[in-house]
C-alpha positions, 0 to 999 in steps of 0.5 A: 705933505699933509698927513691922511685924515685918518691918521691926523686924530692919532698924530693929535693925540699919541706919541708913537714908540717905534725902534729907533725913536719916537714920533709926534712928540711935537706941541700941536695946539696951535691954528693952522697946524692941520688944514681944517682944524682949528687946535689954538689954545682955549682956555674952555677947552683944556677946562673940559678936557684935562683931569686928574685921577688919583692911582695911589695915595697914601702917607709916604707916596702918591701917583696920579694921572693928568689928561690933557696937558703937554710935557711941559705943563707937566715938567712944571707941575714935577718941578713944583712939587720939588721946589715950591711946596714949604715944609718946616725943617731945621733951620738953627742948632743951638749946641751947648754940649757935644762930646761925641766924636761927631763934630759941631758942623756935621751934627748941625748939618745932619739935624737940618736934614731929618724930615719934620712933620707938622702942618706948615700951612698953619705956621708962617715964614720968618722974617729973614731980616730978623736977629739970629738969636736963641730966643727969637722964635714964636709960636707963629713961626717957629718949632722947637726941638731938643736933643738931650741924651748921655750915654752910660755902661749897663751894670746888668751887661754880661762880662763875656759879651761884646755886643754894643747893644748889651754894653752900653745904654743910649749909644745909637742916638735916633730921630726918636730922641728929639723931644718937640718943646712948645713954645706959646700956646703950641700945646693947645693948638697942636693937642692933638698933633703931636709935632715929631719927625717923620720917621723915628729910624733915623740915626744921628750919631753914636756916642759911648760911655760919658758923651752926651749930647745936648742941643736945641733946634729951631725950625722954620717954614721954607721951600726947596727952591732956598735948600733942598732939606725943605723939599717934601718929596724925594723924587717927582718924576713923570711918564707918558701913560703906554698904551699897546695895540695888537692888529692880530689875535695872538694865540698859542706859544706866541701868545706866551712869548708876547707875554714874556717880552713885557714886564709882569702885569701888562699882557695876560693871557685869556681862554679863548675855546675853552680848552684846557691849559698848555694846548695850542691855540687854547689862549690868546693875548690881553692887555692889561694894565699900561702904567705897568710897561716903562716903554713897549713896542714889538715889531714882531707881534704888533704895532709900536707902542704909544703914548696917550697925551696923559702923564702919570707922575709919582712922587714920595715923601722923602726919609732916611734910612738909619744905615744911610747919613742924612748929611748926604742930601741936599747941598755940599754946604749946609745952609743951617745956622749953628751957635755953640753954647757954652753953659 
């Protein structure tokens, strides 16, 4: 059965929310799907209709809006940024002393996974066919890193005290401590970019007096697709954009139980008669903001909630907190290359 003419536009363009499921989340744009309407796939049309707004941007996240596309025109653009944007990480460890408790396999595995930041459009991908040597990196295509650090007992420590902190000098080995090394003519290219990890709190391992560690790191360009230490977001995910509507005026107490059964920022309250706070009937509701409610629908007050066929995507840059152990994301097995150098 054809659905009314004037529902059509809606069933088009919205995903409704009722209580038991969702409707409309079919793909229309298709011909003869509508009797009189011809919604086949144009490449003009979708040009026209579809944009993107940026909401948030900033170093470590971004959110945006994309109008017009289907879910799985966004489902791609969520799995792209996961597994296809490169980014440069740690690809070689080349160990020629580690006398911390931590061993060869693990240190190396948590280096690959410490998030750098530097440029990879201005870097290319190694050849994959090349020798695994220690000195096979070029400024075009490589980023070295060093990790040179002893730790010792401080002769100013009171004799009372037992804190670790007070004790001993360089026992918590961060992100901070690596050191880039140019290679070639890095240091004029990167003059005023200094190459370093993306966040300095990392924590790479303790050591206590008499072990040190010291080690060289080669980076590579890669994407997410071949491990997910090149991956340069955390987490993308994407969401319909709600959008709610009233069919009554809501007023009074109702008005403050609507408001309550939404998270905060999504129903506000305004003055409708100019009366004073707390009064029946002095307020009625407002909606506000759409991207603030995760899903919405209220049988009691209003019609369900519905989607626009426009979807907010957020994605951020991924870190790691010094309590969290790097070697934790990404694949069980590390996919870092690992020599043990003796001197």
């Amino acid at each position: 059965m054809a659905a009314p003419r004037k529902n059509v536009e809606e069933i088009r363009n919205r995903v409704i929310l009722e209580e038991f499921g969702l409707k409309n989340v079919h793909t229309t744009d298709f011909p003869g799907n509508y009797p009189g309407l011809d919604d086949s796939w144009d490449m003009h049309q979708f040009q026209k209709n579809f944009r993107i707004d940026i909401v948030h941007l900033d170093e470590s996240s971004m959110e945006f809006d994309m109008v017009g596309i289907d879910a799985s025109i966004a489902n791609a653009f969520r799995r792209i940024l996961l597994a296809e944007v490169p980014t440069m990480a740690v690809e070689k460890v080349f160990i020629y002393n580690n006398t911390s408790i931590v061993q060869d396999e693990v240190l190396a595995h948590r280096l690959g996974l410490i998030p750098i930041k530097a440029d990879p459009r201005l870097f290319e991908f190694k050849n994959a066919g090349q020798e695994s040597a220690e000195d096979d990196g070029s400024e075009i295509d490589t980023i070295q890193l060093q990790l040179k650090i002893k730790c010792s007992r401080n002769p100013n420590a009171s004799k009372e005290s037992s804190d670790p902190r007070e004790l001993y000098r360089n026992h918590m080995v961060y992100s901070r401590d690596l050191k880039w090394i140019p290679l070639g003519n890095q240091a004029d290219v990167f003059a005023d970019f200094s190459i370093r990890p993306v966040h300095d709190d990392i924590l790479i391992a303790q050591l206590r007096p008499g072990q040190e560690l010291d080690i060289v790191m080669h980076c590579v360009k890669g994407i997410g697709r071949d491990h997910a230490k090149f991956s340069p977001v955390a987490t993308a995910s994407y969401r319909l954009l709600p959008e709610i509507t009233l069919l009554e005026v809501v007023e009074g107490e109702k008005a403050e139980l609507l408001k309550h059964c939404f998270s905060r920022g999504v129903i506000d309250l305004e003055d409708v008669r100019g009366k004073k706070s707390g009064q029946s009937g002095e307020q009625s509701t407002r909606y506000m903001q759409p991207r603030s409610s995760p899903t919405c629908g209220s049988k009691e007050f209003g019609e369900a909630g519905k989607g626009s066929r426009s979807f907010h995507i957020h994605c951020g840059i991924y870190w790691y907190p010094a309590s969290r152990c790097a070697g934790y994301r990404g694949h069980p097995g590390s996919h870092v290359q690992m020599s043990n150098v003796s001197q």
